[in-house]
C-alpha positions in Angstrom: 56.3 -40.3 50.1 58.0 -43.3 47.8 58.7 -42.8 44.2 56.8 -44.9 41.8 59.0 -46.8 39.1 56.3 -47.2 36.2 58.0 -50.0 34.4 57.7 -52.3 37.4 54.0 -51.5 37.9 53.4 -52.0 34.5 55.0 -55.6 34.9 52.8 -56.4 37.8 49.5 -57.0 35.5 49.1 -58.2 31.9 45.3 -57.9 30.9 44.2 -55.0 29.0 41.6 -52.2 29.3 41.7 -52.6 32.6 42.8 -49.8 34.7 44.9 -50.1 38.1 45.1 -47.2 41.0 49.0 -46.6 41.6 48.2 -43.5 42.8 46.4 -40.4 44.6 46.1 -36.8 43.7 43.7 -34.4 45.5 40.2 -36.1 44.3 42.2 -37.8 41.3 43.3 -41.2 41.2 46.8 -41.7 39.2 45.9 -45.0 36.8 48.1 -47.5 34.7 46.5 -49.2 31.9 47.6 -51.7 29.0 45.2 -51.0 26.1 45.5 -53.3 22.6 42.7 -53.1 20.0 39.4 -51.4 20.0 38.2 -49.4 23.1 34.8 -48.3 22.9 32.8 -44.7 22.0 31.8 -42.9 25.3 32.3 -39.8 26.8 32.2 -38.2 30.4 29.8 -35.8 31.6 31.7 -34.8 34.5 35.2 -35.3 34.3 38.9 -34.5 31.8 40.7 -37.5 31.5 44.4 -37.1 30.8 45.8 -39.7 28.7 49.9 -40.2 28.7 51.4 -42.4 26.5 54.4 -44.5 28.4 55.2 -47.1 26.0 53.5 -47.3 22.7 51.7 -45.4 20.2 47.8 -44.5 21.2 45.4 -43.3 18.6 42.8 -41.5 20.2 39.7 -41.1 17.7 37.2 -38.2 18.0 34.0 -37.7 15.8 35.4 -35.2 14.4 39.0 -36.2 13.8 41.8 -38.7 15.3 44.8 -37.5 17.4 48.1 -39.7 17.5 49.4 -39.9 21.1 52.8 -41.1 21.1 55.7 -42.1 23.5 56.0 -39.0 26.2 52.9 -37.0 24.9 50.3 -36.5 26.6 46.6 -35.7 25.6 43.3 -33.9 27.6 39.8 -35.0 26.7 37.4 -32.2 27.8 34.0 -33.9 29.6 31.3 -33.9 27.7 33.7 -34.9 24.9 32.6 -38.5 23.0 35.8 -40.4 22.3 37.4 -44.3 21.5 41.4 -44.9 22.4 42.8 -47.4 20.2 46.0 -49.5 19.7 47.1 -51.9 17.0 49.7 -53.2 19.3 49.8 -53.1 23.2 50.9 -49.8 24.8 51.1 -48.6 28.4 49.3 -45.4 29.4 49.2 -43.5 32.6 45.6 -42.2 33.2 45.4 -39.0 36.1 41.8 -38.9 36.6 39.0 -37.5 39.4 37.8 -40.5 41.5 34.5 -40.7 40.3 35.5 -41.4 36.3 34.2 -45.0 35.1 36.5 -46.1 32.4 33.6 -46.7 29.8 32.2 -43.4 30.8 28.3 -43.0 30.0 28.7 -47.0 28.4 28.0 -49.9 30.6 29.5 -53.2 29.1 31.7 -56.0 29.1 34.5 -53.8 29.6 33.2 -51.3 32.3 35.2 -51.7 35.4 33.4 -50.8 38.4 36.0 -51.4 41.2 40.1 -50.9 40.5 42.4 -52.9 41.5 45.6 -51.1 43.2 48.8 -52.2 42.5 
């Protein structure tokens, strides 16, 4: 059991929308992510994601409305729920997620990530 100082990890990588493993939770994998700009729309059959907001100010837009995650909060998107995270400038989110959660969800493109890197 080590402690886990997010700042550092978050120093270790630089590209965005590109999730890293720093973590393990029962079947969930504990994620750090730098997002800037424009994710894409998906959603998740399967699985809730939790989004955290470390640094930064997320806007997490829903067909139905957008939610403002800012530094400290915390948001839950149900499965099944269609969704886009965006960020006008760069912000650091921690991402506690089952295993089996593909970051573009039911979307396969230039920004799926198939296999995570651990840091």
């Amino acid at each position: 059991m080590n402690q886990v100082n997010l700042a550092e990890k978050f120093r270790q990588f630089n590209e965005h929308w590109s999730p890293k493993i720093v973590g393990e939770l029962n079947e969930s994998y504990v994620k750090l992510v730098k997002v800037k700009g424009e994710f894409v729309w998906h959603h998740h059959e399967l699985e809730d994601e939790l989004f955290l907001v470390v640094k930064g100010r997320l806007l997490l837009k829903f067909r139905d409305r957008d939610v403002w995650v800012g530094e400290g909060e915390f948001v839950i998107v149900p499965r099944g729920v269609e969704h886009m995270p965006v960020a006008s400038d760069e912000t650091h989110v921690l991402l506690l997620e089952p295993k089996s959660t593909l970051n573009t969800g039911n979307v396969r493109n230039e920004r799926t990530v198939s296999e995570l890197e651990r840091i």
